[in-house]
TORKOL-4160 file (C-alpha; in steps of 0.2 Angstrom, whole numbers, padded with zeros to 4 digits, m for minus):
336
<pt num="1" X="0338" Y="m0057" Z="m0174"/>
<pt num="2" X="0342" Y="m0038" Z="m0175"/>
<pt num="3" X="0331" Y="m0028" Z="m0162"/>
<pt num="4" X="0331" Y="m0016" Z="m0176"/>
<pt num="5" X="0321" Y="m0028" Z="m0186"/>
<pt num="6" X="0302" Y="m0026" Z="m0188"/>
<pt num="7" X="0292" Y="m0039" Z="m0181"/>
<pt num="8" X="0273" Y="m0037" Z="m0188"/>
<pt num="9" X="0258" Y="m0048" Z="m0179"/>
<pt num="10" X="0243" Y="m0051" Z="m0188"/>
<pt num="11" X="0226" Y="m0053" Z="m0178"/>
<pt num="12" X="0223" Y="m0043" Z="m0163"/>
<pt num="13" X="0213" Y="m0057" Z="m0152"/>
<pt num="14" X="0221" Y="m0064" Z="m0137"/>
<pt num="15" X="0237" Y="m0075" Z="m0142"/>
<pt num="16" X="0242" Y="m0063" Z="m0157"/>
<pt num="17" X="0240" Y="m0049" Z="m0142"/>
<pt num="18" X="0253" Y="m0058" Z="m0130"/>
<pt num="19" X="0264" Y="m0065" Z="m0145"/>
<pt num="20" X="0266" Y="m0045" Z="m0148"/>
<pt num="21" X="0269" Y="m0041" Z="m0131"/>
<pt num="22" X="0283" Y="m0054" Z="m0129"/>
<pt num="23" X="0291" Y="m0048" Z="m0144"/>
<pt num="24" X="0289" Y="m0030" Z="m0137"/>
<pt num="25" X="0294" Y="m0034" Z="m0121"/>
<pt num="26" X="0312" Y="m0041" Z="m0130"/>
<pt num="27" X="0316" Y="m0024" Z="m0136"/>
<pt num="28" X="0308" Y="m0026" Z="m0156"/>
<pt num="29" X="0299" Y="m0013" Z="m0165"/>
<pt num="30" X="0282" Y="m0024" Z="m0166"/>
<pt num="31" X="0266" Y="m0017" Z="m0177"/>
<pt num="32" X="0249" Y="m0026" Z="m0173"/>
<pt num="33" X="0237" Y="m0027" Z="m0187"/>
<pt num="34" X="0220" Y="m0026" Z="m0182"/>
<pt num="35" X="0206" Y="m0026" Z="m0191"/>
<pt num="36" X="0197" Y="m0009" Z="m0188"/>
<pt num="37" X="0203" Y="0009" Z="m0183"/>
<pt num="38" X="0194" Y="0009" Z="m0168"/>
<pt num="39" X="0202" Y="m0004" Z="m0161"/>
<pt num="40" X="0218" Y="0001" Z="m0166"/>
<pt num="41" X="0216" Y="0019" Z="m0160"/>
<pt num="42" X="0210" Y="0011" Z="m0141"/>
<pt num="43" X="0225" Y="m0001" Z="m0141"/>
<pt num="44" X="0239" Y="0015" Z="m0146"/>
<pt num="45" X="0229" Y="0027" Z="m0134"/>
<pt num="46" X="0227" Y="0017" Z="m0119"/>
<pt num="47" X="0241" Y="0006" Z="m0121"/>
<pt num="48" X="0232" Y="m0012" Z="m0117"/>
<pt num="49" X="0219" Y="m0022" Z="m0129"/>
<pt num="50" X="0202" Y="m0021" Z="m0117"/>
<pt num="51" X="0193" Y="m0031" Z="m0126"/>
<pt num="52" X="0204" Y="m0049" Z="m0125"/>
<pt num="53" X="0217" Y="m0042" Z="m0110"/>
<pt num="54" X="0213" Y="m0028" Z="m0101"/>
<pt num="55" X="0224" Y="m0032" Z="m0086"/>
<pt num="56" X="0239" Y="m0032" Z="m0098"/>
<pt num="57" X="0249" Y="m0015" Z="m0099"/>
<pt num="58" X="0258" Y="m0017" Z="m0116"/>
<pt num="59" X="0275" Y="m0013" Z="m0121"/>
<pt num="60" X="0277" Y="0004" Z="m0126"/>
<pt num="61" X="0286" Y="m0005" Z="m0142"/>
<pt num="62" X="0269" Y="m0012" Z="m0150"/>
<pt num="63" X="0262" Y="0002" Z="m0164"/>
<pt num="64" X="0242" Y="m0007" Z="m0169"/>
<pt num="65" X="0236" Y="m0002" Z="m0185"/>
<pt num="66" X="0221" Y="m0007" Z="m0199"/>
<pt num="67" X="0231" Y="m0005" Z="m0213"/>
<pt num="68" X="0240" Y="m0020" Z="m0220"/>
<pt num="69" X="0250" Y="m0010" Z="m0233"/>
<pt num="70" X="0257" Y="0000" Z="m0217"/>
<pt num="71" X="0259" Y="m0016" Z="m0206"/>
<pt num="72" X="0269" Y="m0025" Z="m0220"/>
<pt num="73" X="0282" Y="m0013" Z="m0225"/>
<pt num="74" X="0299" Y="m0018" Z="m0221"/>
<pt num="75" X="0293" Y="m0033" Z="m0212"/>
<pt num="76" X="0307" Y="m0045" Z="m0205"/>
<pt num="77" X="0295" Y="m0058" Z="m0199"/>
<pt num="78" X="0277" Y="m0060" Z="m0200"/>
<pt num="79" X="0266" Y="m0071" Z="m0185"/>
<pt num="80" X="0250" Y="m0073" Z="m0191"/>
<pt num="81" X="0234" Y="m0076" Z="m0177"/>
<pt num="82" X="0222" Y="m0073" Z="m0184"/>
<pt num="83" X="0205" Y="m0085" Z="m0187"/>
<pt num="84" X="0207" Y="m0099" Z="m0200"/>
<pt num="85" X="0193" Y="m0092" Z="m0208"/>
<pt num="86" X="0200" Y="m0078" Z="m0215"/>
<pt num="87" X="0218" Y="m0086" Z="m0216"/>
<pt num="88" X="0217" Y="m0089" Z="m0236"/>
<pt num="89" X="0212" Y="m0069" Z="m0237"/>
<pt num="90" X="0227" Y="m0062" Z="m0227"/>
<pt num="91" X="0240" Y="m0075" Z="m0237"/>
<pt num="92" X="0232" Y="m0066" Z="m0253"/>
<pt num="93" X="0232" Y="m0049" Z="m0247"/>
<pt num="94" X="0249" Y="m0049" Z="m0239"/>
<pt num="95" X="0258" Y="m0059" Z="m0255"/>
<pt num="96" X="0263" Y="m0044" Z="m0265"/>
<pt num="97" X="0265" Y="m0034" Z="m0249"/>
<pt num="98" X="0283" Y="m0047" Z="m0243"/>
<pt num="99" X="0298" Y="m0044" Z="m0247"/>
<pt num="100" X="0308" Y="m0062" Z="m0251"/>
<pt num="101" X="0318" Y="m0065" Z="m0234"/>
<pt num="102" X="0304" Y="m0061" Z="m0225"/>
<pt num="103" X="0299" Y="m0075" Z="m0212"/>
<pt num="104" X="0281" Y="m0081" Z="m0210"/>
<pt num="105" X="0276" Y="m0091" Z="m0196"/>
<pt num="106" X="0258" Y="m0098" Z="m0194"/>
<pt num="107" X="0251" Y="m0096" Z="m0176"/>
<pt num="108" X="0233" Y="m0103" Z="m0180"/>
<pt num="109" X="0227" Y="m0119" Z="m0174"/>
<pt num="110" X="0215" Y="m0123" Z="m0189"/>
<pt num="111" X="0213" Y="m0133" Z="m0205"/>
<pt num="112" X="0203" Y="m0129" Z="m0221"/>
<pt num="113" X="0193" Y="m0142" Z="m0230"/>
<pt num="114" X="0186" Y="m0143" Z="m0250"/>
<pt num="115" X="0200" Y="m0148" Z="m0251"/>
<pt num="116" X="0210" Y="m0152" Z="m0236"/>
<pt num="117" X="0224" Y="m0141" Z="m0235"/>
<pt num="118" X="0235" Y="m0136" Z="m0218"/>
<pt num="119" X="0239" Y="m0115" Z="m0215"/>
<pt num="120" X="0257" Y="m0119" Z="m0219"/>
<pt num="121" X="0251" Y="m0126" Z="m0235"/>
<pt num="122" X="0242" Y="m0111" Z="m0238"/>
<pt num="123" X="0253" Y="m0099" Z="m0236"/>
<pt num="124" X="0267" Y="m0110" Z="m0248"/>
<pt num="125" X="0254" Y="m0111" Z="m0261"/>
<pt num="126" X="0253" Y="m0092" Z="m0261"/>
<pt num="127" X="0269" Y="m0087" Z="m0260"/>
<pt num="128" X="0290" Y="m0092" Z="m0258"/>
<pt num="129" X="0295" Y="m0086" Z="m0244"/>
<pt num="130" X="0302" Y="m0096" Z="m0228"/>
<pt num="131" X="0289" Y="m0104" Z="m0217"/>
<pt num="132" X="0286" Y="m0109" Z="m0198"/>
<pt num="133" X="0274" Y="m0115" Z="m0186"/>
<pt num="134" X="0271" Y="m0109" Z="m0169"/>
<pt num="135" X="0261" Y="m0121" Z="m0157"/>
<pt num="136" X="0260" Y="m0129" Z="m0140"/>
<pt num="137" X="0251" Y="m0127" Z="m0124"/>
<pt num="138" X="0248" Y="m0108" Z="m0125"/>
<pt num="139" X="0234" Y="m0103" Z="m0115"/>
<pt num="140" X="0236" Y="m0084" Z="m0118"/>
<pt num="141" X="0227" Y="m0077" Z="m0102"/>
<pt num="142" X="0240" Y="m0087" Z="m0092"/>
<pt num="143" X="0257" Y="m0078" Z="m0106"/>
<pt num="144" X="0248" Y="m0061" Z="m0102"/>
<pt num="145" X="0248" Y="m0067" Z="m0083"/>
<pt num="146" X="0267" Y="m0072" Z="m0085"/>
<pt num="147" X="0266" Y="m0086" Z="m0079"/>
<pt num="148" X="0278" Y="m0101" Z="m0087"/>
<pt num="149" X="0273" Y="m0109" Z="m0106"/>
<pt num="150" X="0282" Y="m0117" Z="m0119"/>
<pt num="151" X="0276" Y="m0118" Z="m0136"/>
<pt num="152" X="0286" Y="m0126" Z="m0151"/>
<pt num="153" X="0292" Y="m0118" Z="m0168"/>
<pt num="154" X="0292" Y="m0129" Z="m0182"/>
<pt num="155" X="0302" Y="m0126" Z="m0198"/>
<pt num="156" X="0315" Y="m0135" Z="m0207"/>
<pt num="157" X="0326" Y="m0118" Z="m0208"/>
<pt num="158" X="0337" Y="m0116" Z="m0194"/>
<pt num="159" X="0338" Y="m0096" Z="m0196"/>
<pt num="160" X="0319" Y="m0096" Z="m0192"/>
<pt num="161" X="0319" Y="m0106" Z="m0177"/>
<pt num="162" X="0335" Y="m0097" Z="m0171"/>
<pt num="163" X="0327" Y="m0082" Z="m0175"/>
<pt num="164" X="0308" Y="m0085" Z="m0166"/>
<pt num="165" X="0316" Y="m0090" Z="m0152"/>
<pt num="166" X="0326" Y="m0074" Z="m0149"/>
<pt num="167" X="0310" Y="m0065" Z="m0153"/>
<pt num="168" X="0298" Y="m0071" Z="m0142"/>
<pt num="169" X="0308" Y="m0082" Z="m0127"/>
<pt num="170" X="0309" Y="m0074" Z="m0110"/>
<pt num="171" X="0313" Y="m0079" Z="m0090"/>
<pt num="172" X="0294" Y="m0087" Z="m0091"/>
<pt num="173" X="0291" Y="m0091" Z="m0111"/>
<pt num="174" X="0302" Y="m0106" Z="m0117"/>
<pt num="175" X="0303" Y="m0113" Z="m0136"/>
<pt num="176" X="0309" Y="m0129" Z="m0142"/>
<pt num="177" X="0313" Y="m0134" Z="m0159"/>
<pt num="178" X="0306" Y="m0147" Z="m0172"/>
<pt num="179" X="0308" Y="m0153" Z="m0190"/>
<pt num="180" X="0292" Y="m0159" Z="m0190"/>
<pt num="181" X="0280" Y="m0145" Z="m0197"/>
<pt num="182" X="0266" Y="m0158" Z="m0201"/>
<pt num="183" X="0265" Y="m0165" Z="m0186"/>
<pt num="184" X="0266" Y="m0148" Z="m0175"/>
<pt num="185" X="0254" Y="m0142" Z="m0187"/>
<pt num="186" X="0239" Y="m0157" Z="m0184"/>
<pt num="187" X="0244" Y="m0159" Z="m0166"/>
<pt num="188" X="0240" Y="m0141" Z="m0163"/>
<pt num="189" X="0223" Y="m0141" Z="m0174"/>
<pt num="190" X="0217" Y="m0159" Z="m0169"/>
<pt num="191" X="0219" Y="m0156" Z="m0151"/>
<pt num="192" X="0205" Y="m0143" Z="m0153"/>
<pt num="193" X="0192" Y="m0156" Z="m0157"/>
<pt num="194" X="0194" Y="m0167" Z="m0143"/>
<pt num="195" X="0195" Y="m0152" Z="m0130"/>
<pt num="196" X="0178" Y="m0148" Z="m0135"/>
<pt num="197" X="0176" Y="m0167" Z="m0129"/>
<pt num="198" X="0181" Y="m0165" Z="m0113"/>
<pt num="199" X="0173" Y="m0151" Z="m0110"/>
<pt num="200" X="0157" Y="m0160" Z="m0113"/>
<pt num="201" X="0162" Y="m0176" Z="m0104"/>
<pt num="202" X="0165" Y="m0164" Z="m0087"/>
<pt num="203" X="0149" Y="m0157" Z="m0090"/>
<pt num="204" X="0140" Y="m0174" Z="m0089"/>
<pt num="205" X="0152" Y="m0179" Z="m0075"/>
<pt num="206" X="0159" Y="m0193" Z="m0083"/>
<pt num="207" X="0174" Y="m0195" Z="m0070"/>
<pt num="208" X="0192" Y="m0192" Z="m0070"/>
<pt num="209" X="0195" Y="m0210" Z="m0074"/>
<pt num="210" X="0185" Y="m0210" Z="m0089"/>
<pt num="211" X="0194" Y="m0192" Z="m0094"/>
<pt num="212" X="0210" Y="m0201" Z="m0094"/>
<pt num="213" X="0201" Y="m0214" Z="m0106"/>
<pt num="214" X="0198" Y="m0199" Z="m0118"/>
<pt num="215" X="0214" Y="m0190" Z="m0118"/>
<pt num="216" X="0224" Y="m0206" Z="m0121"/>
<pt num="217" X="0210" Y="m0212" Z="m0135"/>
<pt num="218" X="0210" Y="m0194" Z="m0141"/>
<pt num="219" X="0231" Y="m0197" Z="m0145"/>
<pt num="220" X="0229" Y="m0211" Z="m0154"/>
<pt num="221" X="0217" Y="m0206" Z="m0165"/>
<pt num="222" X="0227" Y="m0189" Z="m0166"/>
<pt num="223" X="0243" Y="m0197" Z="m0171"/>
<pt num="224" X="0234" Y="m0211" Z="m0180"/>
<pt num="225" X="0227" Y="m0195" Z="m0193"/>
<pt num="226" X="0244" Y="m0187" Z="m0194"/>
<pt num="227" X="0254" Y="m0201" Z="m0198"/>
<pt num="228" X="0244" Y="m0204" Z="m0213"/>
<pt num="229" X="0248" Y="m0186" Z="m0217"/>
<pt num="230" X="0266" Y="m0189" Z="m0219"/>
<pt num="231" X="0269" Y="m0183" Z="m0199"/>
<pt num="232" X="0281" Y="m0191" Z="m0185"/>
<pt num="233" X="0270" Y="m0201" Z="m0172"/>
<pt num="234" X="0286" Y="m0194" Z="m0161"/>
<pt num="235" X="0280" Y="m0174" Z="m0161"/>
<pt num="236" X="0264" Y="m0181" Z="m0154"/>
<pt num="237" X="0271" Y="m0186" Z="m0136"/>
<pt num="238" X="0279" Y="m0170" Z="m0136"/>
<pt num="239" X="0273" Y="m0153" Z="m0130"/>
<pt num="240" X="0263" Y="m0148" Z="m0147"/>
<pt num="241" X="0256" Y="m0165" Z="m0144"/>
<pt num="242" X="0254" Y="m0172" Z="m0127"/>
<pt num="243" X="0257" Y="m0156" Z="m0117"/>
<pt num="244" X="0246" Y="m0146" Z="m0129"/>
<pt num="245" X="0232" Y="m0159" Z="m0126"/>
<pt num="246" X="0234" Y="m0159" Z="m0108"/>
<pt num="247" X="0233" Y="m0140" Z="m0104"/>
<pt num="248" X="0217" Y="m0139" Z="m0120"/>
<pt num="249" X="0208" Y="m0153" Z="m0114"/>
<pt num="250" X="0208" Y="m0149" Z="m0094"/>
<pt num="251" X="0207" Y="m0129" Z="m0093"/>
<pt num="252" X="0193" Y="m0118" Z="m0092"/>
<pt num="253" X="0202" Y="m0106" Z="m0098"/>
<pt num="254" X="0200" Y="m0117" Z="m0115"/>
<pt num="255" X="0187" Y="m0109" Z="m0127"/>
<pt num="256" X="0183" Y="m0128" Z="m0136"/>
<pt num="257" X="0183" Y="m0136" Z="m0117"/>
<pt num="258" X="0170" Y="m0122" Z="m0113"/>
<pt num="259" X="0161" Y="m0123" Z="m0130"/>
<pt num="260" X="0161" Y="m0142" Z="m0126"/>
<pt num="261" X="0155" Y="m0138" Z="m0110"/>
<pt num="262" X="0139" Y="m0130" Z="m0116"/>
<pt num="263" X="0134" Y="m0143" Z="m0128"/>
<pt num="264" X="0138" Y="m0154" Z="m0111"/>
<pt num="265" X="0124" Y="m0143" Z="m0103"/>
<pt num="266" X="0112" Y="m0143" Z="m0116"/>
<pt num="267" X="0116" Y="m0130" Z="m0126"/>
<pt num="268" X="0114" Y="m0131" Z="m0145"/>
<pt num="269" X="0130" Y="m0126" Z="m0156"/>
<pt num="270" X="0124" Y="m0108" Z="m0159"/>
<pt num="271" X="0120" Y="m0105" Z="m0142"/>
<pt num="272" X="0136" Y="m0114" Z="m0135"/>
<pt num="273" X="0148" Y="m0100" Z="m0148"/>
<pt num="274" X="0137" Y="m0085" Z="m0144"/>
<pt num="275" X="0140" Y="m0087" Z="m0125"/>
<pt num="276" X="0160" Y="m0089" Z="m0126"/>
<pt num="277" X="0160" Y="m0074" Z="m0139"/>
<pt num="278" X="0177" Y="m0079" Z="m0148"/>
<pt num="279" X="0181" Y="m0090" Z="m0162"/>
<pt num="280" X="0184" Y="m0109" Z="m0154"/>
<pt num="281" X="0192" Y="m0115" Z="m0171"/>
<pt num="282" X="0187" Y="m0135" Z="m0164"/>
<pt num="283" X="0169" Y="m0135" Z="m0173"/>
<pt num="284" X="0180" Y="m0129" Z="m0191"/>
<pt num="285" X="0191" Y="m0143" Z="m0189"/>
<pt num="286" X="0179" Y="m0155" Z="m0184"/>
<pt num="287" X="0172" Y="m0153" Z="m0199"/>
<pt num="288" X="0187" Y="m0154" Z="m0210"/>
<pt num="289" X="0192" Y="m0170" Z="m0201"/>
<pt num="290" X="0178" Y="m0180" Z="m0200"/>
<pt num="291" X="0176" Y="m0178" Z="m0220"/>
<pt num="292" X="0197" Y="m0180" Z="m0222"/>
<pt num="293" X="0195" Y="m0196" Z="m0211"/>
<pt num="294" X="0183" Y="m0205" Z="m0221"/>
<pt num="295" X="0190" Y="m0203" Z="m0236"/>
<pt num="296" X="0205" Y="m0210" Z="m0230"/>
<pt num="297" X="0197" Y="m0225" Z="m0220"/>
<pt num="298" X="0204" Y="m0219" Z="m0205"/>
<pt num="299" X="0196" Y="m0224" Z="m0188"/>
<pt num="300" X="0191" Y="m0210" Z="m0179"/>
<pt num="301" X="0177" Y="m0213" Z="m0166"/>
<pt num="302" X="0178" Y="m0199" Z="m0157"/>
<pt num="303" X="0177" Y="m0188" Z="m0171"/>
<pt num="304" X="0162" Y="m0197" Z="m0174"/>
<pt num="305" X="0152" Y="m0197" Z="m0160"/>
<pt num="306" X="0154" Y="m0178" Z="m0157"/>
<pt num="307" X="0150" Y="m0175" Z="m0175"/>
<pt num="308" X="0134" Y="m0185" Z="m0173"/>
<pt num="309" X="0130" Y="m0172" Z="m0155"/>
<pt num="310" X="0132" Y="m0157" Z="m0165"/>
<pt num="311" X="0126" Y="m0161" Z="m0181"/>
<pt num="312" X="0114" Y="m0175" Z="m0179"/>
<pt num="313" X="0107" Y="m0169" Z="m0162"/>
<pt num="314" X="0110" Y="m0184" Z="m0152"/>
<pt num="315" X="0113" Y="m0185" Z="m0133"/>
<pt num="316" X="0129" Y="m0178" Z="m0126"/>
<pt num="317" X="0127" Y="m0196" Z="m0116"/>
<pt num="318" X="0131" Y="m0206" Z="m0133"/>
<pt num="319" X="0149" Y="m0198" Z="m0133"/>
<pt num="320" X="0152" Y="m0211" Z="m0117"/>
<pt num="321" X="0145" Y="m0225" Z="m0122"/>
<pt num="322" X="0150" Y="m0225" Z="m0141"/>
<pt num="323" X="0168" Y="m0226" Z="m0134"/>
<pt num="324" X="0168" Y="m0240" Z="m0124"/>
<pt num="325" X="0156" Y="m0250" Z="m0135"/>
<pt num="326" X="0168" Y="m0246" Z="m0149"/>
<pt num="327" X="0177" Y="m0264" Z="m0153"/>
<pt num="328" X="0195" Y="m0257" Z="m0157"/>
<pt num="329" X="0205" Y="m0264" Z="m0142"/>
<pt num="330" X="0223" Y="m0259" Z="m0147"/>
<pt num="331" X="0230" Y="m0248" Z="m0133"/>
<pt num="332" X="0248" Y="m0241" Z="m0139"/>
<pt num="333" X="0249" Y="m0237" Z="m0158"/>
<pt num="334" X="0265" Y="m0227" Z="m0162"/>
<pt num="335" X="0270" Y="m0234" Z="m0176"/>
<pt num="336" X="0279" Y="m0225" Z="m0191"/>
């Protein structure tokens, strides 16, 4: 794409702060919308986002601002990162603000419930333009670091993809290509859930053998969800899938496999999110899935039994033995 293109990123936390910085870095004029003046007026003055990076010096290139009628205006492409709570409130406020060959791509790792609707099908519902999701193993304290990622841009135009990676690729940042918008999409919201698992299952000292147990289990109840939705059970061994899962479920630097970690430690749910202090979009989805799952008679017991910590206040120890006392046996289940 053009360097003289604007590039606008929505959401001023961690991974919308490195995607801008990338961008930046690339030699685009890149505008950060954030939600207050304060924080806008820190980020321009002092050149670096203290509040989720403040070991990063950003690129001279990045303008952060509060206003989404200044952001918006002669956009080229639009990342949003911001919560999947307010998700549904930017698509509306930014509809009338796009002009029609502006790209949208989704960076957010969420799903809304009542009724079930992925943040790619938000944003088509509200408006015409060409979509894209971003996703992958993208640990943003380790991107501000510089230190290697891949992530994955979904979209079934071309343009888009060709044009996200010349955005945002560098010597340490590599991005792949899929068709398969679905199943990036799930891969990148369903991983959330079971990092919050392992999380809890290090905290009770489970064992590396038994953690190996969960991951796998954890991808075939994963692919087992989106292939009912229409997804590629392929997308899932990939690195939206598999490699996302991985890094999630096995980092500290994870705020579900830290939130999980609480709960693992005895923490109730408040407790547990008050103590991290950013939004760990696993509890949303868990939610969202656990309903979605039994209304489509789809097996899910890990879903279940962390559901039944959280929300019917059993022990953290039940998430071990409900798994092996479960009586599905099937080991490999990719199946289209």
């Amino acid at each position: 794409m053009d360097r003289s293109k604007k590039v606008v990123v929505l959401g001023g936390g961690s991974f919308g702060t490195v995607l801008a910085n990338l961008a930046a870095s690339n030699g685009y004029h890149v505008t950060l919308w954030v939600r207050d003046s304060e924080h806008a007026l820190r980020i321009n003055s002092e050149g670096a986002n203290t509040i989720y990076h403040p070991e990063l010096k950003l690129s001279e290139n990045i303008q952060a601002s509060d206003s989404l009628e200044d952001v918006m205006q002669n956009a080229s492409i639009v990342f949003i990162a911001t919560p999947s709570i307010v998700f549904e409130q930017i698509i509306e406020r930014i509809r009338h603000l796009l002009q029609e060959d502006t790209y949208v791509i989704s960076c957010t790792k969420g799903i809304l419930g009542n009724p079930f609707r992925s943040l790619s099908e938000v944003i088509t519902s509200n408006i015409n333009n060409t979509v894209g999701v971003l996703s992958g193993p993208n640990l943003a304290k380790e991107i501000a670091d510089n230190k290697v990622a891949g992530s994955v841009i979904a979209s079934s135009d071309n343009d888009l993809i060709d044009s996200v990676k010349t955005i945002l690729s560098s010597d340490t940042f590599k991005i792949y290509s899929s068709d398969d918008l679905q199943g990036v999409e799930l891969a990148g919201a369903l991983k959330n859930i079971y990092a919050i698992i392992c999380g809890l299952a290090e905290a009770i000292d489970v064992g590396e053998n038994a953690i190996g147990l969960i991951l796998t289990r954890s991808m075939a109840e994963m692919s087992r969800f989106a292939v009912a939705k229409g997804a590629n059970p392929i997308t899932f061994l990939g690195l939206a899938g598999m490699g996302d899962l991985v890094a999630t479920c096995t980092s500290k630097l994870s705020r579900n496999y830290q939130l999980g970690y609480n709960l693992g430690k005895g923490m109730n749910i408040d407790e547990a999110k008050k103590d991290i202090g950013q939004v760990a979009e696993g509890i949303r989805t868990l939610e969202v899935i656990k309903n979605e799952s039994f209304e489509l008679n789809i097996k899910m017991p890990l879903v279940e039994s962390l559901y039944n910590i959280i929300y019917e206040e059993l022990t953290p120890s039940t998430l071990i033995s409900d798994l092996v006392n479960n009586p599905h046996e099937v080991d490999v289940e990719f199946k289209y």
